[in-house]
C-alpha positions as CSV (number, residue, x, y, z in Angstrom):
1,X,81.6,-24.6,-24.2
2,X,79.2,-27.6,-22.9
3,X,76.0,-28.1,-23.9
4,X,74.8,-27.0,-20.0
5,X,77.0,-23.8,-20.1
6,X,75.8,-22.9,-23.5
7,X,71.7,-23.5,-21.8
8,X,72.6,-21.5,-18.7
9,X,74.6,-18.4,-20.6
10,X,71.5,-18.1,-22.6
11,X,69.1,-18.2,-19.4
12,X,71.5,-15.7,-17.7
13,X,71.1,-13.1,-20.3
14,X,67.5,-13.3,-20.3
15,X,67.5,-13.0,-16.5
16,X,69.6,-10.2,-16.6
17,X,67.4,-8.4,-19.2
18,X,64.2,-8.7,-17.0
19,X,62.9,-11.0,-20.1
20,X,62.9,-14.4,-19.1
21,X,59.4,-15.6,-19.7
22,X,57.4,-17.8,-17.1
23,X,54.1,-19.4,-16.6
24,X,51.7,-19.4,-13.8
25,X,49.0,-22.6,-13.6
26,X,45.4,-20.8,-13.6
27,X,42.2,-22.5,-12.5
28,X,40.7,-20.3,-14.8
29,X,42.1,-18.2,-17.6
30,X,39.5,-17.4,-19.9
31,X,36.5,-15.6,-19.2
32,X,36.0,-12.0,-17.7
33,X,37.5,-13.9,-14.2
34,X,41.3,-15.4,-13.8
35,X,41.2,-18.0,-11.0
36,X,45.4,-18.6,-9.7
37,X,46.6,-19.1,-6.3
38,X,43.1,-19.5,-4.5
39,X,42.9,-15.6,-5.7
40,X,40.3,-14.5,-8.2
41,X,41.4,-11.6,-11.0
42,X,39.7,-9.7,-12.8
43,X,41.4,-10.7,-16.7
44,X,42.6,-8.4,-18.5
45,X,45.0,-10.6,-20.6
46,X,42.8,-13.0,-22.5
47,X,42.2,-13.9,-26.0
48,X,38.5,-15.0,-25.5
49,X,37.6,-12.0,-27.1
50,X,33.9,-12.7,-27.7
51,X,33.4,-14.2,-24.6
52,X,32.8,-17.8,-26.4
53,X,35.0,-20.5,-24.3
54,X,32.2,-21.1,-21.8
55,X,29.3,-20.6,-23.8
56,X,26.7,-23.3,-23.3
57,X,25.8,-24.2,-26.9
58,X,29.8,-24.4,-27.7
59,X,30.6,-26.5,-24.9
60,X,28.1,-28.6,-25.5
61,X,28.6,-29.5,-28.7
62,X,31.9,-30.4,-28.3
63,X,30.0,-32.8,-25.7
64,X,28.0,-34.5,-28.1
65,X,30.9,-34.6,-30.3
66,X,33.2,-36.4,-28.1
67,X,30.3,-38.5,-27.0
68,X,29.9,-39.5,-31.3
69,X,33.5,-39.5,-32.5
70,X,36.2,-40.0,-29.1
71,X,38.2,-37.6,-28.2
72,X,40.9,-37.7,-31.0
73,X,40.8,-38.1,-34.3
74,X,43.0,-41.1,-34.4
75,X,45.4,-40.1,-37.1
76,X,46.3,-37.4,-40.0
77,X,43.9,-36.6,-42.3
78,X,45.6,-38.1,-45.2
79,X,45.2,-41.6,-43.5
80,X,42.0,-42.0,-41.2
81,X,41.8,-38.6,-39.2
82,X,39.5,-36.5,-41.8
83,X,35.8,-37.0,-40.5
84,X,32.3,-35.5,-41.8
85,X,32.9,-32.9,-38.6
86,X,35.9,-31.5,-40.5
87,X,34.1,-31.6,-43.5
88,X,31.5,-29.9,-42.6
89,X,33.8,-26.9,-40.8
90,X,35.5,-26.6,-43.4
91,X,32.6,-26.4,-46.2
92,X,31.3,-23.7,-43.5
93,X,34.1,-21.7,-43.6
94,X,34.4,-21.4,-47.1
95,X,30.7,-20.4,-47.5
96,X,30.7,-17.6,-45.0
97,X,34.0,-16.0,-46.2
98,X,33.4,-16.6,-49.7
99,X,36.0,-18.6,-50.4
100,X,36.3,-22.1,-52.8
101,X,38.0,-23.9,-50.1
102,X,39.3,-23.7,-46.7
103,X,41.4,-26.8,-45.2
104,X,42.3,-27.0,-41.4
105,X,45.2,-27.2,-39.3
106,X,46.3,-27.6,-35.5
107,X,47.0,-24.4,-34.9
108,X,47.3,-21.1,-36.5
109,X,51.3,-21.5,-36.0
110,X,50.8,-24.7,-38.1
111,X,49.0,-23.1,-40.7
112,X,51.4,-20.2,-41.7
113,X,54.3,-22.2,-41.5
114,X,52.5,-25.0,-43.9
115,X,51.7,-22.7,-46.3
116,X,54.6,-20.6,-46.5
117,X,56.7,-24.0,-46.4
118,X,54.7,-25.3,-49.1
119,X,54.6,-22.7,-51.8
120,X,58.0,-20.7,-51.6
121,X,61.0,-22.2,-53.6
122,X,64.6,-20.8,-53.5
123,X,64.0,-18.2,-56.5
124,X,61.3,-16.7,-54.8
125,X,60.8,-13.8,-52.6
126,X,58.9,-12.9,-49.6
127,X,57.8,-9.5,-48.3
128,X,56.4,-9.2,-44.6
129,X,55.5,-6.5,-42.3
130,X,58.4,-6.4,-40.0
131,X,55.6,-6.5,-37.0
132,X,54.5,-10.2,-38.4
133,X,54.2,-12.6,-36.0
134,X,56.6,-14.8,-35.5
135,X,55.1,-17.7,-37.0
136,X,55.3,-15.7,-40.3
137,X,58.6,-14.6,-39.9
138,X,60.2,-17.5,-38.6
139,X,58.7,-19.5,-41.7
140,X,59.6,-17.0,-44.2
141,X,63.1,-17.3,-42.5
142,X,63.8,-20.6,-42.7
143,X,62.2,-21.3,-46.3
144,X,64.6,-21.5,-49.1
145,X,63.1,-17.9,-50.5
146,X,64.7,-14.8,-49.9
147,X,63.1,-12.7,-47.1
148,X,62.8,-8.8,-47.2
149,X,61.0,-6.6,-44.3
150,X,58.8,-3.5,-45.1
151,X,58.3,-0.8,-42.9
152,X,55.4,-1.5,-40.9
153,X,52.3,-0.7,-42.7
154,X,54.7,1.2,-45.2
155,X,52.9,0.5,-48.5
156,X,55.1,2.9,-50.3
157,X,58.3,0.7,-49.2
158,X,56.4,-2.6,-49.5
159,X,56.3,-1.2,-53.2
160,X,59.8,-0.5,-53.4
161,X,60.7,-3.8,-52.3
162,X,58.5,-5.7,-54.9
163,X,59.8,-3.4,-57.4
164,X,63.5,-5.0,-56.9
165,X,64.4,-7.8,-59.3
166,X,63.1,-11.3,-58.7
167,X,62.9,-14.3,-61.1
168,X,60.2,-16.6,-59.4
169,X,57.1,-15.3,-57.6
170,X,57.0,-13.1,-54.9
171,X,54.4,-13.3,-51.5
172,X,53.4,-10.6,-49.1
173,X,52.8,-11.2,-46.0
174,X,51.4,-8.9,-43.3
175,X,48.3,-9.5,-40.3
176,X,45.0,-8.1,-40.1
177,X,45.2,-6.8,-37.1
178,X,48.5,-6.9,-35.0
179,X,48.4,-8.7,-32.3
180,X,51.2,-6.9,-30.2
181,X,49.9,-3.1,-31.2
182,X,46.3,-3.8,-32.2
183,X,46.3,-1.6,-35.1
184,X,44.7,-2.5,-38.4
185,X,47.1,-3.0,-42.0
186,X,45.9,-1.2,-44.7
187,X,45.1,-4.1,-46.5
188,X,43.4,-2.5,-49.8
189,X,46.5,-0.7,-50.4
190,X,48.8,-3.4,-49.7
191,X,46.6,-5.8,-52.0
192,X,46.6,-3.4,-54.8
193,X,50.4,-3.5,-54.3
194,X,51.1,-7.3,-54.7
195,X,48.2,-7.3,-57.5
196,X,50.2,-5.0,-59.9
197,X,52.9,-6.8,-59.6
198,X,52.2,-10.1,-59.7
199,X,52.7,-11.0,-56.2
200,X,50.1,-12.9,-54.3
201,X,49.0,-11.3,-50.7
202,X,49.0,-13.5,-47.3
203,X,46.5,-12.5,-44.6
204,X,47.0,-13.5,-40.9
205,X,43.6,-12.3,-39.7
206,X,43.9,-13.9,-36.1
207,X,42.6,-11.1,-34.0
208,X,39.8,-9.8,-36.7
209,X,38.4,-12.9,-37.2
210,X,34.8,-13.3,-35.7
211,X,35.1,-9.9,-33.9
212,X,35.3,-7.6,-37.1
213,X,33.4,-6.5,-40.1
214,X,29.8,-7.9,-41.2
215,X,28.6,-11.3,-39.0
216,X,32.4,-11.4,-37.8
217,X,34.1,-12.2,-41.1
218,X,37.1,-10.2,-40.2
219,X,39.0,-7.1,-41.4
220,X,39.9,-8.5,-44.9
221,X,35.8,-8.3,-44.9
222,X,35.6,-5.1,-43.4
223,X,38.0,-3.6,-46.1
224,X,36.5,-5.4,-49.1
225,X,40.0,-7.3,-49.8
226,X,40.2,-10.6,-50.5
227,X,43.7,-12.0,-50.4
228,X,44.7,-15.1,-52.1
229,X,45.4,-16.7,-48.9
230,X,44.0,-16.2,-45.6
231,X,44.2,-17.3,-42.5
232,X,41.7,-17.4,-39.6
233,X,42.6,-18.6,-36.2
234,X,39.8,-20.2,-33.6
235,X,41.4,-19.3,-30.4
236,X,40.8,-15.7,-30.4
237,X,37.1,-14.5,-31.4
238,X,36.2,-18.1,-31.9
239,X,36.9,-19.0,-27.9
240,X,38.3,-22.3,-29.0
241,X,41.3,-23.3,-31.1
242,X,42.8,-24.4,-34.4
243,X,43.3,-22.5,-37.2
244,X,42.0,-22.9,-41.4
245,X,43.7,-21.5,-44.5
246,X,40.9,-19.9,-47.2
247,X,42.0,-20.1,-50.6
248,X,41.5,-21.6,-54.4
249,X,40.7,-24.8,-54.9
250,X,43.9,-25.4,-57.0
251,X,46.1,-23.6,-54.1
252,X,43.7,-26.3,-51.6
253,X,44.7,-29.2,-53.5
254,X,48.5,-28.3,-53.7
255,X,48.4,-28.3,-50.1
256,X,47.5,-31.4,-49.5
257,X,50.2,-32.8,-51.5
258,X,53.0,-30.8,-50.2
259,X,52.0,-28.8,-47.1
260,X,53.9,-31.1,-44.2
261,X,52.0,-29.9,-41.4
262,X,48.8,-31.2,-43.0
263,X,50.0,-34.4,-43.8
264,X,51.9,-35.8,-40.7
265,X,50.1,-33.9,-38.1
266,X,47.4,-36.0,-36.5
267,X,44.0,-33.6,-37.4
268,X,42.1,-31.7,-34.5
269,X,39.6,-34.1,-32.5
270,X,36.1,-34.1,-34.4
271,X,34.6,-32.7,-31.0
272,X,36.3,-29.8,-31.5
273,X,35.2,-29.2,-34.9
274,X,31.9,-29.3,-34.0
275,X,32.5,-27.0,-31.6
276,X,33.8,-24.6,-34.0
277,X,30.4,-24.8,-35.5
278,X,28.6,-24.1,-33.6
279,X,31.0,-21.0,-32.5
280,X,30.4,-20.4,-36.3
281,X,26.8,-20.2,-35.6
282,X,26.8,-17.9,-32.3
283,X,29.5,-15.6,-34.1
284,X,27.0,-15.0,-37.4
285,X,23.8,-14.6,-35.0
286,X,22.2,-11.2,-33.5
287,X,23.6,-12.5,-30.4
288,X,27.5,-12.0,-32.2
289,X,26.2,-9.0,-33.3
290,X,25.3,-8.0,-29.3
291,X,28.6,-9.8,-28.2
292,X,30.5,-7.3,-30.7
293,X,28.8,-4.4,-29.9
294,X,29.1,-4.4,-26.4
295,X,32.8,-5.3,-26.8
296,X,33.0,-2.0,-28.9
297,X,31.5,0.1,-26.5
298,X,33.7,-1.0,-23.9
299,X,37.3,-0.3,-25.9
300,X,35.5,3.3,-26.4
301,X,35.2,3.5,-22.9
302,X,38.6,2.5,-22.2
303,X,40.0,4.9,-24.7
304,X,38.0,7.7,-23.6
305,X,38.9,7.5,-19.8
306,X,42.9,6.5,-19.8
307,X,45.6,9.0,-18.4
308,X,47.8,9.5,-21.5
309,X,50.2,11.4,-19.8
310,X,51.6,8.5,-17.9
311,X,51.8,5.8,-20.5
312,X,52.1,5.5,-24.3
313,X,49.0,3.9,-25.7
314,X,49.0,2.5,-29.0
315,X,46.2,3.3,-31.8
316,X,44.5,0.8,-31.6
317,X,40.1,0.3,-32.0
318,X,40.0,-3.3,-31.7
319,X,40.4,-5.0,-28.2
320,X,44.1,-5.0,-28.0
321,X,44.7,-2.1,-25.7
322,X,48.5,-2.1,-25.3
323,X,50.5,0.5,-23.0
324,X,53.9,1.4,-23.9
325,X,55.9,1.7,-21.1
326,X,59.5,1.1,-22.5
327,X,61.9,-0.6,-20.4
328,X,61.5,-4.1,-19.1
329,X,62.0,-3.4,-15.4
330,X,59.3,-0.6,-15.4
331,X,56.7,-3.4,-17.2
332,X,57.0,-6.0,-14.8
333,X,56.8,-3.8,-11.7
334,X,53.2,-2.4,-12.8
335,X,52.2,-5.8,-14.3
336,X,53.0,-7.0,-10.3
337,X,51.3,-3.9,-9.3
338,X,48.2,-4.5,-10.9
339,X,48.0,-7.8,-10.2
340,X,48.4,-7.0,-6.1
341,X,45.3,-4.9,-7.2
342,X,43.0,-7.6,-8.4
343,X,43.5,-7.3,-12.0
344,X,45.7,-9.6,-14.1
345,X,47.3,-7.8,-16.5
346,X,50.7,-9.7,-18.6
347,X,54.1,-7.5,-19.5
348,X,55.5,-8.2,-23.2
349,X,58.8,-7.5,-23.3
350,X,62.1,-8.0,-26.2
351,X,62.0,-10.1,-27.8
352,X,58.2,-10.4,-28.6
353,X,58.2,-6.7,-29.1
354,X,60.7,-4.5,-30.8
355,X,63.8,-3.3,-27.9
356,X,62.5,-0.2,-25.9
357,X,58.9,-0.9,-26.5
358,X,58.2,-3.5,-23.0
359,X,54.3,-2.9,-22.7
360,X,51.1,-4.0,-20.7
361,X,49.1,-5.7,-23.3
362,X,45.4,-5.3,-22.6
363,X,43.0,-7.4,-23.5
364,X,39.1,-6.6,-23.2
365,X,36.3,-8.8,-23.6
366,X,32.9,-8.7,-24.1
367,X,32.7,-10.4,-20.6
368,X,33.9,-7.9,-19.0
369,X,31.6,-5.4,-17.1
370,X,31.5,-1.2,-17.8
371,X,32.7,-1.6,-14.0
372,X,35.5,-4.1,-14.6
373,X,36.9,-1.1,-16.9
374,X,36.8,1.3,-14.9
375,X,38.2,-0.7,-12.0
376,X,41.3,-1.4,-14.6
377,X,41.3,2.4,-15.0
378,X,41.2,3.5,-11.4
379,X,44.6,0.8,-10.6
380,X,46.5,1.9,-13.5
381,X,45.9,5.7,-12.6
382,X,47.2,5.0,-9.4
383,X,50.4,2.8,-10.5
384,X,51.5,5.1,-13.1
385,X,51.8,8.2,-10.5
């Protein structure tokens, strides 16, 4: 086989299993609008979730930031990259989630694989929710430690698992909130688990950060658990991007000595990380607290008004509404649908999601209008019949 068959046998199957993935250039993709085409959309697939992308105090700090520092940072943070922007951030951070330290990273991606690169060594075993995402999973996978699954959100077989013999240290690894069902991991369960024996707990809190628990701080917060590593994500409830790890200040000096993806990445521009202060600001405000609530009240109103009989949807409170719809040809047709009715709406199919379990994954913002939900409600009535 040549390298080109090898590409296109691997294209073809995806084809042929309604999964390959594609992307379509957007105008506009956050916000309660989705601009493509010369068309305009009502969203209903973005991560924005507090509506913070556009807002004027955000954008225009990263203004004045880019106006003080450029528009990069002009190398890793280990060389010249680490300004009194990141600083600052990351001193932030730490106070509001009560945490000695936090350090930033690129990207959330970046983040889980640093850390999990970083600490685990071939003696040592990790434990993750099957339903981790994939950044977890794929890190966990290719470290030297040995991997085991737990059923998800299984604390009695996360137990089990622990309980099996190990001579190094063992990590468990799960999310806040799952991004592809939008249900919530019983963290103070799961962190009484790991604490009896021995093992230290990893949080992914992507989708609970800033829209969860008191002023935003997440559903580690909201649970009263406080893992011995966490890590928060800016391109969700923060509107913007990047990602920091919240931990000891031992653990915080370890990694930057041996986390890789600190030390030879080049560091987010300072702009941007005075633009996550100022999200910062906005998300621990009355006006977060309005921006939540309304956000709330809208998922209620969602879940009190969709036909259950012609789709599967998932437990979920938070904004992640997904619908279970099963089979990969049946998810694109009423994404298309929906989209030929003014609302953008994406299909996840294998192998982001488990075989058999192609969905719509919803998104709702606090952009969105009472009206702009029930619009979504009246099109997906009529494409399910």
């Amino acid at each position: 086989m040549t390298w080109q068959q090898k590409i296109d046998d691997a294209l073809a199957a995806r084809r042929s299993a309604d999964a390959l993935r594609r992307r379509d250039a957007v105008t506009q993709g956050a916000g309660r609008w989705l601009e493509a085409d010369n068309q305009r959309y009502l969203n209903f697939s973005s991560n924005d979730y507090l509506g913070l992308s556009h807002h004027p105090h955000i954008v225009r700090a990263w203004q004045q930031g880019a106006a003080r520092f450029g528009v990069g940072s002009g190398g890793s943070g280990h060389v010249s990259g680490y300004s009194i922007a990141h600083q600052q951030l990351e001193e932030a951070l730490a106070d509001w989630l009560e945490y000695p330290r936090a350090l930033l990273f690129i990207s959330g991606f970046a983040a889980n694989q640093a850390v999990i690169t970083a600490l685990m060594a071939k003696d040592d075993r990790i434990v993750a929710d099957r339903l981790s995402h994939a950044s977890l999973l794929e890190a966990a996978s290719l470290s030297p430690a040995s991997l085991r699954r737990f059923t998800h959100n299984d604390v009695s077989h996360l137990a089990r698992l622990l309980d099996g013999p190990c001579s190094g240290q063992q990590l468990v690894v799960t999310e806040g909130v799952f991004s592809m069902d939008g249900d919530i991991a019983p963290l103070a369960k799961i962190h009484q688990a790991a604490r009896t024996r021995n093992a230290w707990l990893l949080v992914d809190d992507a989708h609970g950060i800033g829209v969860s628990g008191k002023e935003g701080r997440g559903s580690c917060w909201q649970q009263q658990v406080k893992p011995e590593l966490l890590v928060v994500t800016f391109g969700k409830g923060f509107g913007v991007g990047g990602a920091a790890i919240l931990c000891s200040e031992s653990v915080a000096d370890y990694l930057l000595q041996f986390a890789r993806h600190l030390i030879y990445s080049t560091s987010m521009p300072p702009a941007q990380a005075m633009a996550l202060q100022a999200s910062l600001a906005v998300i621990r405000s009355a006006e977060g607290d309005a921006r939540r609530e309304k956000l709330n009240s809208l998922i209620q109103r969602f879940r009190a008004a969709v036909d259950r009989t012609d789709f599967a949807l998932a437990e979920s409170a938070c904004a992640i509404q997904p619908l279970i719809v099963g089979e990969n040809t049946r998810a694109l047709r009423l994404a298309n649908t929906l989209r030929r009715q003014g609302c953008w709406v994406t299909a996840i199919r294998p192998p982001t999601v488990p075989a058999g379990t192609a969905r719509l994954r919803l998104t709702l913002t606090q952009d969105h209008e009472p009206e702009d939900i029930d619009r979504l409600l009246e099109v997906l009535h009529g494409a399910g019949q």
